[in-house]
N, C-alpha and C positions, 0 to 999 in steps of 0.2 A: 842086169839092171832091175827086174822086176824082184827078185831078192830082196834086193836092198829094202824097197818101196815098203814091202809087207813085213820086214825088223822092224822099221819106223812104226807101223801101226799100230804092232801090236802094244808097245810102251804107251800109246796115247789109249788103247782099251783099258791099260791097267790105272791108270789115271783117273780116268772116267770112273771107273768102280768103283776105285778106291774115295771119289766123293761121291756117285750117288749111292752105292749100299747103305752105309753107316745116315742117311737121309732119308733114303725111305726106311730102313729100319726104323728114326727117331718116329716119323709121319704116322706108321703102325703100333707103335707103343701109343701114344699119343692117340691116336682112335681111341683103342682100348678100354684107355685109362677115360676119356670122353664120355665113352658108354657107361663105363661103370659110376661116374657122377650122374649121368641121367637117371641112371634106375636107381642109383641112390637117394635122388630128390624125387623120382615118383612113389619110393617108400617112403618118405616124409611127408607126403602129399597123403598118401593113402592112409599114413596115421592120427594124420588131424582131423581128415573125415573120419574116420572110426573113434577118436577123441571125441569129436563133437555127437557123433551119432548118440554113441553111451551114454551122452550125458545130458543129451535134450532126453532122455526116454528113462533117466535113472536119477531123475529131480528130487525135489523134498516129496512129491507126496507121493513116487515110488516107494521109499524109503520108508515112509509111513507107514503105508499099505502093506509094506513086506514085514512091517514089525524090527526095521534098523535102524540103528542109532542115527538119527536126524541131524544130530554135531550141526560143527562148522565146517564151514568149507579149506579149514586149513588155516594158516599162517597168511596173511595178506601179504604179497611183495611190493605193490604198490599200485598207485588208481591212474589211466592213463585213457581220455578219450569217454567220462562217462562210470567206467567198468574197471570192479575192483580184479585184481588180477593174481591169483595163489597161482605154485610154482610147486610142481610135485617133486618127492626127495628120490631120484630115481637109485640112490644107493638101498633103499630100506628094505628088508625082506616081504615080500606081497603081504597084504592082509593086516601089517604091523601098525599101521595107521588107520583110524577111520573115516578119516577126512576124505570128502568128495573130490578131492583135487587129487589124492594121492589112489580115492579108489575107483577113478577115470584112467589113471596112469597104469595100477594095477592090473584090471580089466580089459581096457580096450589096448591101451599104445603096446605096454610090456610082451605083451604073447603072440602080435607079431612083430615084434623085431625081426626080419630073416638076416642082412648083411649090417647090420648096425652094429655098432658097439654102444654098449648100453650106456655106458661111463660117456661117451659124448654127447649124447641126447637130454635136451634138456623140454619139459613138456610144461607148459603156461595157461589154465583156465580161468576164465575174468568171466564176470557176471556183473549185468550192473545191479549198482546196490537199490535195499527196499527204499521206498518213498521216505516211510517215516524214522528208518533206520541205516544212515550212513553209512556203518562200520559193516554191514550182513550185507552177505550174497542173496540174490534174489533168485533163487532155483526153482520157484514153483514153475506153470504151466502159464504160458503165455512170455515169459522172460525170454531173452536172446542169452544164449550162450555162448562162447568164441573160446578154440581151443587153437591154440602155437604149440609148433615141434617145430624145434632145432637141433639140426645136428652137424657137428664140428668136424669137416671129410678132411682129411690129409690125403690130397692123390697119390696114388703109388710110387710113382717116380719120383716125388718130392720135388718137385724143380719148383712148383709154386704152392703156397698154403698155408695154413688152413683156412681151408672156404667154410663160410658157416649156410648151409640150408635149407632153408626156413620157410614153413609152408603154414596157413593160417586157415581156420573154416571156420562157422557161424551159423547156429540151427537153434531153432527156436525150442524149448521148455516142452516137452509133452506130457508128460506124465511127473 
């Protein structure tokens, strides 16, 4: 009799297995892939601070003083909140531009990328404009500067996506 009892069993372990394996299998990928978004938007995070830092410290009268081309700050995308906003071409070779938007991008965002793909990072500098001049960036010392990174994550597993993001910072003109 006690035979019997313990055939029975064992078909209800294989049971069991056979739904929690493939469950906690999905539960561990899923961490995983969890993590790997976190530190992906803490290097998002860490390159708008580094965006922003560049560029409160590599203003117009850096530029001056170093003897560089003073330009524009690039192609305007457009003014939202005050503050005009250029959009750097993250396809271009470093250096190819002189523009401060693209040589905050070149500089600071670009050389640390560590798990990014460059091609979905997109980097947004906005300055508000001078008093007496609408269309210009206001990059001297004393101005606000605010620098956006986005970046467009497809999680590995694909089940959901693409998440965009998006981390923003704000440091005042110093130089």
């Amino acid at each position: 009799m006690k035979a019997r009892i313990t055939s029975r069993r064992r078909g209800v372990t294989l049971v069991e297995s056979a739904i929690i394996y493939p469950l906690t299998l999905f539960i561990m990928l899923a961490l995983v892939v969890g993590g790997m978004g976190v530190f992906r938007y803490q290097e998002v995070a860490a390159l708008a601070r580094e965006g922003a830092r560049y560029a409160s410290t590599h203003g117009a009268q850096y530029r001056k003083d170093a003897n560089l081309p003073v330009g524009s700050a690039g192609t305007a995308v457009g003014s939202n909140g005050g503050v005009l906003w250029y959009q750097a071409d993250t396809a271009l070779a470093p250096g190819s531009d002189t523009s401060w938007c693209q040589d905050v991008y070149d500089q600071a965002v670009r050389p640390r990328l560590v798990s990014l793909d460059p091609r979905n990072v997109t980097c947004r500098i906005g300055w508000p404009p001078v008093i007496n001049l609408p269309n210009k960036p206001d990059n001297w010392p004393g101005s606000q500067v605010t620098v956006t990174v986005t970046y467009q994550w497809v999680p590995e597993l694909y089940l959901i996506g693409p998440i965009n993001l998006t981390s923003t910072s704000s440091m005042p003109v110093t130089n």
